[in-house]
C-alpha positions in Angstrom: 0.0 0.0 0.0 1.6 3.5 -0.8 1.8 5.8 1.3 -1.2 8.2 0.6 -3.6 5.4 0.5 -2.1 5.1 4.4 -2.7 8.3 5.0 -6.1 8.3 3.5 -7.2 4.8 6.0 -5.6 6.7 8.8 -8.0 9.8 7.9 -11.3 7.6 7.3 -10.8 6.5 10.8 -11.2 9.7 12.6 -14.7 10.3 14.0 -15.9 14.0 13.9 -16.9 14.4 17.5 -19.2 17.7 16.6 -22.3 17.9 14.2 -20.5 20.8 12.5 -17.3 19.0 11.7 -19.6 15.9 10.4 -21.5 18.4 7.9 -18.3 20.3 6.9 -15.9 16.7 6.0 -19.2 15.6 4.5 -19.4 18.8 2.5 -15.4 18.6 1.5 -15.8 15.1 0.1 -19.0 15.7 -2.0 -17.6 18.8 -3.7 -15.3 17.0 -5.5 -16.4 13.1 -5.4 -20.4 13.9 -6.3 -22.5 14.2 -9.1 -26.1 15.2 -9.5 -28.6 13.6 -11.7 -32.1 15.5 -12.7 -34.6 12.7 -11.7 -37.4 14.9 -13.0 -39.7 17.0 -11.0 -37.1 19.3 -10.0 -35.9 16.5 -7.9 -32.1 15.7 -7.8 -30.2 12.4 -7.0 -26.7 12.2 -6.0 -24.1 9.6 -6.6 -20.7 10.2 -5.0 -17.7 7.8 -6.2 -14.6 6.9 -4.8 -11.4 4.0 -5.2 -10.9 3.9 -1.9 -13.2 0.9 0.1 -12.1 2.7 3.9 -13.2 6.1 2.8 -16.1 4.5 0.9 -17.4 3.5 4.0 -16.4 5.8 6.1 -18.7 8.4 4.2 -21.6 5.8 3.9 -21.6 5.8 8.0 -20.8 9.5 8.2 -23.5 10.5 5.8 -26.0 8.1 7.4 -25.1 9.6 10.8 -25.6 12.8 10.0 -29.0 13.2 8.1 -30.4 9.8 9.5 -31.2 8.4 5.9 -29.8 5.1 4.1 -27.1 5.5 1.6 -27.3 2.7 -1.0 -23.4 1.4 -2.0 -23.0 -0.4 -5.6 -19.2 -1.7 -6.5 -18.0 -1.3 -10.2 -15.0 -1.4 -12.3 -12.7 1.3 -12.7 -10.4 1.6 -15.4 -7.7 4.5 -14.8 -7.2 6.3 -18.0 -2.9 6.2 -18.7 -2.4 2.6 -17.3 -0.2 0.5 -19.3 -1.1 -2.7 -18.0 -5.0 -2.0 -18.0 -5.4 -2.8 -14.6 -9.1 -2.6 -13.4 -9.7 -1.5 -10.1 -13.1 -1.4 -7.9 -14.9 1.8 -8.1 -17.9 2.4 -4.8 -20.7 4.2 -5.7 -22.8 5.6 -3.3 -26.8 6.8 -4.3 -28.2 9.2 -2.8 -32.4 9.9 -3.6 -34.8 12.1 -3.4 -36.1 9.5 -0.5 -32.9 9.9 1.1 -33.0 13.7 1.5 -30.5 14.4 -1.6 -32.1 17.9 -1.5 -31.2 18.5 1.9 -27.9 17.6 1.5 -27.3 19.3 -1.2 -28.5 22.3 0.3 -27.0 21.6 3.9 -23.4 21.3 1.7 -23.7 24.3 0.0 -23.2 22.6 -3.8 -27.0 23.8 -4.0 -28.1 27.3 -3.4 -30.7 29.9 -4.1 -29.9 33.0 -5.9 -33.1 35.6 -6.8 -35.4 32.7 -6.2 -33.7 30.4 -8.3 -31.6 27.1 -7.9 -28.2 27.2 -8.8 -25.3 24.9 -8.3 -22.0 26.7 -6.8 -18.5 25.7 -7.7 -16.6 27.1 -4.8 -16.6 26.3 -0.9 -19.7 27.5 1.0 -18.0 29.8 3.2 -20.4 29.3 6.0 -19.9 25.8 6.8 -15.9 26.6 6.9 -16.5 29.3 9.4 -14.4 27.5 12.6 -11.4 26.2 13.1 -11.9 22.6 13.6 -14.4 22.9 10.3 -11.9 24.1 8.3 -9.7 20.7 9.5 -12.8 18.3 9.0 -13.6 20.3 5.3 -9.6 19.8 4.5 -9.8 15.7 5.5 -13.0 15.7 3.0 -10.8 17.0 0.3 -8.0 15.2 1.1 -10.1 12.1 0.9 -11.7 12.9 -2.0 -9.4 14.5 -4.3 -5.9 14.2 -2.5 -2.8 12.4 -2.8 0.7 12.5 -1.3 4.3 10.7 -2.6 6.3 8.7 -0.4 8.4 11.4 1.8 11.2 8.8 1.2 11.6 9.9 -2.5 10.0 13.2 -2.5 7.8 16.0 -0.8 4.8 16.3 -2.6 0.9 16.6 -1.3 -1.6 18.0 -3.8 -5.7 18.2 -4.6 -6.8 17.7 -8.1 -10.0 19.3 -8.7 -12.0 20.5 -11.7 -13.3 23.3 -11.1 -11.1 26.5 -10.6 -13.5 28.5 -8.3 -13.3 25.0 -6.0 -9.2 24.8 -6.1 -9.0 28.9 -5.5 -11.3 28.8 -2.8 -9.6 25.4 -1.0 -5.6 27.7 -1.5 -7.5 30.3 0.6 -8.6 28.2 3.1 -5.6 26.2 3.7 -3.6 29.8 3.8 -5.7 30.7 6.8 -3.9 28.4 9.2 -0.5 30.2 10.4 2.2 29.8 8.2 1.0 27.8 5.9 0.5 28.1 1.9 -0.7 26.1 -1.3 0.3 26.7 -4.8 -2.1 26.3 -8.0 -1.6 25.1 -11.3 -3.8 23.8 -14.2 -2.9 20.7 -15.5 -5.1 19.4 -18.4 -8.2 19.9 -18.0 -8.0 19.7 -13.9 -6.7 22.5 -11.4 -3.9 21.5 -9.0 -3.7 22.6 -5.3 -0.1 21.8 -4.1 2.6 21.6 -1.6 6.3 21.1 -1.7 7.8 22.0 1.4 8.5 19.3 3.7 7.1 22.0 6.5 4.2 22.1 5.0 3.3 18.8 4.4 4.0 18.0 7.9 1.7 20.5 9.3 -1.1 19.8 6.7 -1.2 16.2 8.0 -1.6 17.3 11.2 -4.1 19.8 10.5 -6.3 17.0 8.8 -5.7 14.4 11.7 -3.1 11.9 10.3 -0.7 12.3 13.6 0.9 8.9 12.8 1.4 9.9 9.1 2.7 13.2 10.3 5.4 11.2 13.0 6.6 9.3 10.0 6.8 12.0 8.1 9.4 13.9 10.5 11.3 10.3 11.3 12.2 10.5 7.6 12.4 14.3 7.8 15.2 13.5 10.4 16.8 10.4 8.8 17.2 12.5 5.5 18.5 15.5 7.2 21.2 13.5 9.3 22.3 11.5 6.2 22.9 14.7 4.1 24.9 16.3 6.9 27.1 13.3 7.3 27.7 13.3 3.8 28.6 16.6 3.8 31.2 16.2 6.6 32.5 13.3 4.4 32.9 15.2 1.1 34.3 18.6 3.3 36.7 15.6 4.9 38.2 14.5 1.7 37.7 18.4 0.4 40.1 19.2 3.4 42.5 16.4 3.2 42.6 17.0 -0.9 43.7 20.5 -0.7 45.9 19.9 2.6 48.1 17.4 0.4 48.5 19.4 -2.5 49.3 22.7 -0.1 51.8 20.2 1.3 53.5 19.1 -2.1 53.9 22.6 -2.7 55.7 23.6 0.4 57.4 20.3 -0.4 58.9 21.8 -3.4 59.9 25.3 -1.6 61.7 23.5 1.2 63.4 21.1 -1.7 64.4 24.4 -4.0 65.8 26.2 -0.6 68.2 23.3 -0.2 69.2 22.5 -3.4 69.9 26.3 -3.9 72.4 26.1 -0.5 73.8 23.0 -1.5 74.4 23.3 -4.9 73.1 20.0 -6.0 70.0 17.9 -6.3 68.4 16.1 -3.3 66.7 12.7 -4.0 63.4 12.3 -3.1 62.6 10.9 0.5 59.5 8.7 -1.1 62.3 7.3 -4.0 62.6 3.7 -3.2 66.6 3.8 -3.7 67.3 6.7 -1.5 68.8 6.5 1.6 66.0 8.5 4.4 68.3 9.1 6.3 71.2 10.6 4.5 68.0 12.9 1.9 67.2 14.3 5.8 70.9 15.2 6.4 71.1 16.8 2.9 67.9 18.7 3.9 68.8 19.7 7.4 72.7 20.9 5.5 70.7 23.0 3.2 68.7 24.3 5.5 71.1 25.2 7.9 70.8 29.2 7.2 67.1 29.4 7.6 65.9 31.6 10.8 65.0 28.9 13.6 61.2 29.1 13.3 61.3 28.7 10.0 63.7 25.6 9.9 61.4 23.7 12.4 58.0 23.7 10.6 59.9 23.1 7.5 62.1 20.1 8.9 58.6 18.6 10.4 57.0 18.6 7.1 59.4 16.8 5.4 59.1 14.3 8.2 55.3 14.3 8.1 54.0 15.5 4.5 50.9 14.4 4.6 50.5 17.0 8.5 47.9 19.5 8.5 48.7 22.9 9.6 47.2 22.3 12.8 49.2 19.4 13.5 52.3 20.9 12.8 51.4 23.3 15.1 50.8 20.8 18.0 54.4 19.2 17.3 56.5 22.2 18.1 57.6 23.1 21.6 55.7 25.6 22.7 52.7 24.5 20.1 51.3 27.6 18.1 48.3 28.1 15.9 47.4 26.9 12.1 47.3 31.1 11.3 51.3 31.0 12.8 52.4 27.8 10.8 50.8 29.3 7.4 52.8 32.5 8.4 55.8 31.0 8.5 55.1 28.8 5.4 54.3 32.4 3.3 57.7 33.2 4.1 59.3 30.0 2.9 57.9 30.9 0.0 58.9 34.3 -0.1 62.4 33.3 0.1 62.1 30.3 -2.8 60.8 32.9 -5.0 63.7 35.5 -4.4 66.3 32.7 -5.5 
C-alpha cells in the first residue's frame, strides 16, 4: 500500500466528534467526489464515487449519521485512464435519492443554493460551513479524501488536490492559507486545477491539521533520517575536500623547502619517497641545506618533510611551545617568499 492510501485509511478512521465538523468533511468530500442527476420533478439524485473501500465507508456511516437516511453502496469497475497494464480496479458508488433527502444535503453542503429565487449549483466552498477552526480541519480531511494524494516522503515531498473546477481549487488555497504559516500553490494541469505543496514543513503541518498524527510522525522520522544523512555526507565530502587540498598545499611547500636546499647545497636532493634513497642521508642533505634558515622557519619546515601528509594544525601541536594553524601558514608564506627570491 503507498503511502497516501495510508494516510487516506488513517483519515477515514477519525470520528468528527461535533455535528458541524460531520457536515463540513461531509461537505469537502461531496464537492469534488459527487455528481447530481435530474430525476425529474425538480428533484435531484446524488451519486458520489470513490477508489478507496475505507473512505467509501467511512462516508456511507458518516453521511447516514448525519441526516439519519440510508445511503445505498453499488461496486463497479474502474479503469484509470494512462495505465499501461489496464489494470481494473473497484470503483464504490454511493446513491443518494430524493427518499434519502438528496435535496437537503445538497442544500446543507452548500453545492446547491438559491440566488433571486432560483436554484443554482456553486463551484466554490460555501463559506459558511468553513466558518471555525476545527471545520476548516474536518472540510480539508473531506478533500484530502476525496481529491488528495501524497508521494512517499522517502523519495520526495509532494501533497496536492486535483480538482476540476477553478473556483473550487481557488477557494480550497484560501482556506488552507488561513492556518498560520501555511501556503498552497495552483496550477492547471489538463483539464484539472492543481492545489499543491512542496515543502516538507508544509506537508507535515497539513497532515496534522487533517488528523493523520501517525502519518505526520513518519513523516518527521524521515524528515530526520534524511537530514542527518545529508549532513554526514557533507562532513564526508568537506573531509576528503580538506584532506585534498591539505596534500596538494603540502606538495607545494614540499617543493619550496626542496628548491631552498638544493639552492644552498648546490646539488640535487633525492626524493625521500624514491625507493633507492637512503631517508636518512636525503634528511641530512635537507637539514645541511637548510642550515641558514631563521629557527622558526627551519622547524616547521624540517617537520614537514618528516610528516607530508600533517595539517597545519598538526604541525602546530608538534613544536615546543605549540602555536596556531594562522602562525604555521605565516611562516610557510615566508618560505615561499624566500624560494621565490632565488
Amino acid at each position: 500500500m503507498s503511502f497516501s492510501q495510508d494516510v487516506k485509511g488513517e483519515l477515514a478512521r477519525i470520528e468528527p466528534a461535533k455535528k458541524c465538523c460531520m457536515l463540513a468533511e461531509i461537505a469537502g468530500f461531496l464537492r469534488v467526489s459527487s455528481s447530481v442527476k435530474l430525476l425529474g420533478g425538480g428533484k435531484f439524485g446524488i451519486v458520489a464515487t470513490t477508489e478507496n473501500a475505507a473512505t467509501a465507508r467511512h462516508f456511507k456511516v458518516l453521511i447516514e449519521s448525519y441526516f439519519r437516511n440510508k445511503v445505498s453502496m453499488e461496486i463497479g469497475d474502474s479503469q484509470r485512464p494512462g495505465s499501461r497494464n489496464r489494470r481494473v480496479r473497484n470503483r464504490y458508488y454511493m446513491n443518494i435519492g430524493p427518499d434519502e433527502k438528496s435535496m437537503q444535503i445538497l442544500r446543507e453542503t452548500g453545492i446547491l443554493l438559491i440566488r433571486e429565487g432560483d436554484d443554482f449549483f456553486s463551484d466554490g466552498i460555501y463559506q459558511p460551513i468553513v466558518k471555525s477552526k476545527c471545520c476548516k480541519r474536518a472540510y480539508l480531511r473531506g478533500m484530502f479524501l476525496s481529491c488528495g494524494t501524497m508521494s512517499d516522503p522517502r523519495r520526495s515531498y509532494h501533497l496536492e488536490f486535483v480538482l476540476d473546477k477553478e473556483q473550487s481549487a481557488s477557494d480550497l488555497k484560501k482556506l488552507i492559507g488561513t492556518f498560520t504559516d501555511l501556503s498552497a500553490g495552483m496550477v492547471k494541469r489538463g483539464e484539472s486545477y492543481v492545489v499543491y505543496m512542496k515543502k516538507a514543513a508544509y506537508i507535515s503541518d497539513m497532515l496534522g491539521i487533517m488528523g493523520a498524527e501517525d502519518a505526520m510522525l513518519e513523516l518527521e522520522s524521515i524528515r530526520v533520517n534524511k537530514s542527518m544523512h545529508g549532513n554526514v555526507r557533507r562532513m564526508i565530502n568537506c573531509d576528503e575536500a580538506n584532506a585534498g587540498r591539505t596534500v596538494q598545499a603540502a606538495g607545494e611547500q614540499m617543493d619550496w623547502i626542496k628548491k631552498i636546499a638544493e639552492d644552498e647545497l648546490g646539488r640535487e636532493i633525492e626524493s625521500l619517497s624514491d625507493e633507492e634513497s637512503d631517508p636518512d642521508e636525503t634528511m641530512r642533505l635537507y637539514r645541511e641545506g637548510l642550515r641558514y634558515l631563521p629557527q622558526p622557519l627551519r622547524e616547521v619546515a624540517l617537520l614537514r618533510l618528516e610528516r607530508p601528509e600533517a595539517s597545519l594544525t598538526e604541525i602546530g601541536e608538534a613544536l615546543a611551545p605549540p602555536i596556531g594553524k594562522a602562525a604555521v601558514n605565516k611562516r610557510f608564506a615566508k618560505i615561499k617568499a624566500i624560494c621565490e627570491k632565488l
